[in-house]
C-alpha positions in Angstrom: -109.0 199.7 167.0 -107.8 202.0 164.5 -107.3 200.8 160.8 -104.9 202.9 158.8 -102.6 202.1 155.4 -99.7 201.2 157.8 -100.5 200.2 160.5 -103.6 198.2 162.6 -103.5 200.2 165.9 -104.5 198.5 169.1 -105.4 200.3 172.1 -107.2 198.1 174.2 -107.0 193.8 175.4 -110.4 193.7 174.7 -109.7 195.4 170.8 -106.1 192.1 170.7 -108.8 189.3 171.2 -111.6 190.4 169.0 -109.0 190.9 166.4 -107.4 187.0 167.3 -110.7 185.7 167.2 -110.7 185.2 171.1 -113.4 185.4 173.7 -113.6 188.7 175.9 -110.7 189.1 178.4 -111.2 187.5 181.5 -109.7 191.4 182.7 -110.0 194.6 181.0 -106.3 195.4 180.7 -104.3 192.1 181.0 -104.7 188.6 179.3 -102.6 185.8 179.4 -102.9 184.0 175.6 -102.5 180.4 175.0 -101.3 180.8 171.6 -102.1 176.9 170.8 -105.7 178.4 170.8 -105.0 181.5 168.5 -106.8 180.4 165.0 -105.1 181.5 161.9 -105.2 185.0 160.1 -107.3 185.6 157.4 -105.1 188.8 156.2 -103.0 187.3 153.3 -100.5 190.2 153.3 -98.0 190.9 156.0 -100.1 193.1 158.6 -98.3 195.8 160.7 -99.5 196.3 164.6 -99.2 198.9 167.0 -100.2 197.9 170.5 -100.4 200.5 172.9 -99.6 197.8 175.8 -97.0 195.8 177.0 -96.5 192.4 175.8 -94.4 189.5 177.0 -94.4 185.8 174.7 -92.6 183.0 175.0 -92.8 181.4 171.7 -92.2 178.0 170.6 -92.5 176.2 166.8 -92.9 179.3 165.0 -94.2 178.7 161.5 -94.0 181.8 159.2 -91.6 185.4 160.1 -92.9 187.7 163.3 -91.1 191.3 161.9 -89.5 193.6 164.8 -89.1 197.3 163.3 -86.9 196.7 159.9 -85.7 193.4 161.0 -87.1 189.4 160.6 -86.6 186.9 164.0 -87.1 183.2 163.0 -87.4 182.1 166.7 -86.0 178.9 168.2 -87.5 176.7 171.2 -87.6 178.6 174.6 -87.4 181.9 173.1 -88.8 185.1 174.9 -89.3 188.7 173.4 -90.5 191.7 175.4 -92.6 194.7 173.8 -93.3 197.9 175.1 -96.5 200.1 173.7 -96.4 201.9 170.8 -93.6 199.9 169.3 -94.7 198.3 165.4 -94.9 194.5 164.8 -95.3 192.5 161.8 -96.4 189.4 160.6 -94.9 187.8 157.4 -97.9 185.9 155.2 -100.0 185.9 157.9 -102.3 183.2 156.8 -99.6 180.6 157.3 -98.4 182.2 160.5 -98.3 179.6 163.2 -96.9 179.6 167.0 -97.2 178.0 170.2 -96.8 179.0 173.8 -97.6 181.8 176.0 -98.4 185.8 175.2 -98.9 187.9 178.6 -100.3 191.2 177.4 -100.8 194.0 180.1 -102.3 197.9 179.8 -100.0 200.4 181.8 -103.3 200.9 183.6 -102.5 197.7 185.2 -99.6 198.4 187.3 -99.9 202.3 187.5 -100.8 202.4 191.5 -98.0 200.0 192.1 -93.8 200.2 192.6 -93.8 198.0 189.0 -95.4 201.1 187.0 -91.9 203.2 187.4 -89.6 200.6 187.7 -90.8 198.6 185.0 -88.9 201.5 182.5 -85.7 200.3 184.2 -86.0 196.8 182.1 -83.7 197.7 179.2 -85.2 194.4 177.0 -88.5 195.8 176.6 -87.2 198.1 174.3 -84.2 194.9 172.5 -84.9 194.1 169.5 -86.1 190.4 168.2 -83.0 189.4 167.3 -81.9 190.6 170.9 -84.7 188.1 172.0 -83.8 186.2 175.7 -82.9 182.3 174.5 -83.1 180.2 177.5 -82.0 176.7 178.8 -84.1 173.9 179.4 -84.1 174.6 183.3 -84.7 177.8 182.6 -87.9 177.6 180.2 -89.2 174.8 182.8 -89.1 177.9 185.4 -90.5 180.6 183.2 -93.5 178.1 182.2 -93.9 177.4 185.9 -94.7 181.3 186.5 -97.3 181.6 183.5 -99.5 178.7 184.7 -99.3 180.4 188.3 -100.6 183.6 186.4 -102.8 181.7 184.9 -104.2 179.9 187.6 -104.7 183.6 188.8 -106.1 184.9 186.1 -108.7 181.9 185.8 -109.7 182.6 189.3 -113.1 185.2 189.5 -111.9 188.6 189.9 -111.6 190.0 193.8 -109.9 192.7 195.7 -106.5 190.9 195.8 -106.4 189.6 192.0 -104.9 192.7 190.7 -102.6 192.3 193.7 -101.3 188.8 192.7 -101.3 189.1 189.5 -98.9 192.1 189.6 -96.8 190.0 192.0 -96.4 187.4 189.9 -95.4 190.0 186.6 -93.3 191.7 188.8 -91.6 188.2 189.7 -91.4 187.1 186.1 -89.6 190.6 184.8 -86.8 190.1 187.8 -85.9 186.2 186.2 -86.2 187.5 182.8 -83.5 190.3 183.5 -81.5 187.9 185.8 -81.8 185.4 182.8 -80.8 188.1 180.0 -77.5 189.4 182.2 -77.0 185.2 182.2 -77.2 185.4 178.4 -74.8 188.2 178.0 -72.0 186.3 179.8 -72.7 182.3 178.4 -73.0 183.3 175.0 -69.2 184.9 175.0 -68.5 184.3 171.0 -71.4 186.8 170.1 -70.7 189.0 173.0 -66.5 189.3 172.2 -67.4 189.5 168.6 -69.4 193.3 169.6 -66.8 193.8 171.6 -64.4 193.8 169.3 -66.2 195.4 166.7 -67.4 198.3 168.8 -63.2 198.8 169.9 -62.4 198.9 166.1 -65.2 201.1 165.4 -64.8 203.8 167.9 -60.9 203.3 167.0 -61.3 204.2 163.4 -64.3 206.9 163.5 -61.5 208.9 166.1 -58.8 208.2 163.8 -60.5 209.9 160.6 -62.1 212.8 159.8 -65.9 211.7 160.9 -65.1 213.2 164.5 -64.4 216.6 163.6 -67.8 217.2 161.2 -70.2 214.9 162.9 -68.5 215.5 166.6 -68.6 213.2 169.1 -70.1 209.7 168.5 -73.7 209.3 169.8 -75.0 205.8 171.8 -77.8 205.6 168.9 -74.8 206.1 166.1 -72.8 203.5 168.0 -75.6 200.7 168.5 -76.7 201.1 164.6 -73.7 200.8 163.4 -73.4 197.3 165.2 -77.0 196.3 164.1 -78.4 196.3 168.1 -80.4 198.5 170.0 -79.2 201.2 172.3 -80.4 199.6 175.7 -79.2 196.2 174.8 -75.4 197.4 173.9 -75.6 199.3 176.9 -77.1 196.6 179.2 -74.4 193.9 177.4 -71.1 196.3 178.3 -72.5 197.2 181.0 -72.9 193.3 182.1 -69.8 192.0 180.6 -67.1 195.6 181.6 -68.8 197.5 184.4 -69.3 200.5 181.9 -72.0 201.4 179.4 -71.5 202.7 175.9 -71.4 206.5 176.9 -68.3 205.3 179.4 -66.9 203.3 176.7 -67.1 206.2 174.1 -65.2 208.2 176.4 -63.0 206.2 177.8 -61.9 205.7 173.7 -62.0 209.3 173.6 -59.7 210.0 176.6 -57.3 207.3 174.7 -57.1 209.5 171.6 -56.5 212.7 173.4 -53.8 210.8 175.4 -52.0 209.6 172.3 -52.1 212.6 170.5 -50.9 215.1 173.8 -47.7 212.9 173.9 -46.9 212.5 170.1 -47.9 215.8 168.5 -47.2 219.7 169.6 -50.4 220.3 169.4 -52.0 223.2 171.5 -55.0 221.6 173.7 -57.5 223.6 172.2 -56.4 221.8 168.6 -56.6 218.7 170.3 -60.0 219.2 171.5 -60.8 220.2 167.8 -59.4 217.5 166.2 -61.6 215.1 168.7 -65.2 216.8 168.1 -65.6 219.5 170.7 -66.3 222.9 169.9 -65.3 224.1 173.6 -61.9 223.5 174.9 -63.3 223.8 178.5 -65.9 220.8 177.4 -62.3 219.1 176.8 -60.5 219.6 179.6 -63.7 218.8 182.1 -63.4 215.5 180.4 -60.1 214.6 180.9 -59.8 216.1 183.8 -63.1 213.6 185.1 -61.4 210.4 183.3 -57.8 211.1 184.8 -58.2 213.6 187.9 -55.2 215.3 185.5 -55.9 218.8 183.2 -54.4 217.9 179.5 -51.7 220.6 180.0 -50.7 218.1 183.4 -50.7 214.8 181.5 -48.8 216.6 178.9 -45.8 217.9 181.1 -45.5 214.9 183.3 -44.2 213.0 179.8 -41.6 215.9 179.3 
C-alpha cells in the first residue's frame, strides 16, 4: 500500500482488509466483503483510493457520500456500482461513513487463465460512472443477493483445485445479469433516457450549425459524453441499447444530415462543404457520405436538380 498526498494506493486484497480493519483474505486475490462487518474509519478527512483491482458492491443504507472521479452518488436501496483498477474513489467525512451489503473485490490475476480475463473489458459499466450506477427491482436485488451468498458459500469453503474454477463461474454469471439488468435499465427508465436523447440531437444540431465545427473539427465521443455529464461507454452502451447505433454512428449520421441540407440549399462546391463540416480532406468527405448513403455528394447533389 502506497500512501501519497492524493491518493491511498491499493495494490493488493490482502493491503483492502488490513486497511478496513478485516481479517486476512480467505484468497490472495479475491474477497467477498460483508460490509455490515466493515468498522468505521478513523480518517476524518475525505480519503482518496486507488485500487488496482476490480470491484463489484451492492450497497444498501448508505450513511455519508462515496465520491466517483469529480462527482458525489448518494445511493438508494438495491444499488450496484462496478469499478475497474486504477480508477480513484472517495469517501466524504469518512468517520461517519456507513453502508451495508455486499463488496466482491477481484485481482486480474484471478481470471487471467480463463475466457472472463478478455471478455470481461467488453462490460462497458465497469468503466460508468456512480451516478450511471445499475438501480434494480426488488426481484431483481433478490437474484443478485442469491448469487453473492452462492460465492460466498464458495468462498467459505477450504481452497481446492476447483475453487478458483467456481468461483470464476459464478463472477462470470453475476457480470452476464448485471449487463442483462443494465440494458433493462436503459429501456424502463425512458424519461432519463429520452431526456439524453434529446439533448444529445440538439447538441450535435447546434455544435454543426456554428462555427465550433470548423476550428475544433469533428465532434469526439469524449466531447459528446462530457458535454451531457455521462461517461463515454455508458452513452454509447444507452444508444446503442435504445437505437441500434452508438454515439460515433449517431455523430455521423448528424453529420451526413448537415452535409445533406447544405448540398441541396447552397451552391456550395463539395470541397467547401467538407470545410464548413470539420474535415480537412475532401476525400475524408466523400468516403463518408458515400458509406452513409451508397451516393458521392456530387450524386446526391444532381439527383435534386
Amino acid at each position: 500500500m502506497q500512501n501519497n498526498s492524493k491518493h491511498i494506493v491499493i495494490n493488493s486484497i490482502s493491503e483492502l482488509h488490513r486497511l478496513m480493519n478485516l481479517s486476512k483474505p480467505l484468497h490472495p486475490l479475491v474477497s467477498l466483503i460483508n460490509m455490515d462487518e466493515v468498522l468505521p474509519s478513523k480518517h476524518s478527512e475525505p480519503v482518496q483510493f486507488i485500487l488496482n483491482f476490480y470491484g463489484i458492491s451492492m450497497k444498501k443504507n448508505l450513511k455519508g457520500k462515496l465520491k466517483y472521479g469529480q462527482r458525489h452518488y448518494d445511493f438508494d436501496e438495491g444499488v450496484m456500482a462496478m469499478t475497474a483498477p486504477k480508477q480513484v474513489l472517495s469517501v466524504g467525512d469518512a468517520e461517519n461513513y456507513k453502508v451495508s451489503g455486499w463488496w466482491l473485490v477481484f485481482h486480474p490475476d484471478f481470471i487471467q487463465n480463463y475466457p472472463l480475463g478478455k471478455t470481461i473489458k467488453e462490460y462497458g459499466f465497469f468503466s460508468y460512472e456512480l451516478n450511471e450506477a445499475l438501480h434494480l427491482s426488488d426481484k431483481e436485488e433478490k437474484m443478485i443477493e442469491g448469487l453473492f451468498k452462492n460465492i460466498e458459500q464458495e468462498y467459505q469453503t477450504s481452497i481446492d483445485q476447483f475453487s478458483q474454477d467456481v468461483m470464476v463461474s459464478h463472477l462470470d454469471l453475476l457480470l452476464n445479469y448485471c449487463n442483462r439488468f443494465y440494458n433493462r435499465q436503459f429501456l424502463t427508465r425512458k424519461t432519463a433516457s429520452n431526456d439524453l436523447l434529446v439533448n444529445l440531437d440538439n447538441m450535435l444540431t447546434d455544435y454543426f450549425g456554428s462555427e465550433k465545427v470548423q476550428e475544433f473539427g469533428l465532434p469526439s465521443v469524449l466531447y459528446i459524453s462530457e458535454q451531457l455529464n455521462v461517461s463515454p461507454n455508458y452513452l454509447s452502451d444507452l444508444l446503442r441499447t435504445l437505437t441500434g447505433q452508438n454515439t460515433q454512428q449517431h455523430i455521423h449520421n448528424k453529420l451526413i444530415e448537415k452535409a445533406k441540407e447544405t448540398l441541396t440549399s447552397t451552391n456550395l462546391s463539395v470541397s467547401e462543404i467538407a470545410y464548413l463540416l470539420g474535415f480537412e480532406h475532401p476525400q475524408s468527405f466523400n468516403k463518408l457520405f458515400k458509406s452513409k448513403t451508397n451516393q458521392t455528394p456530387i450524386a446526391y447533389r444532381k439527383s435534386f436538380n
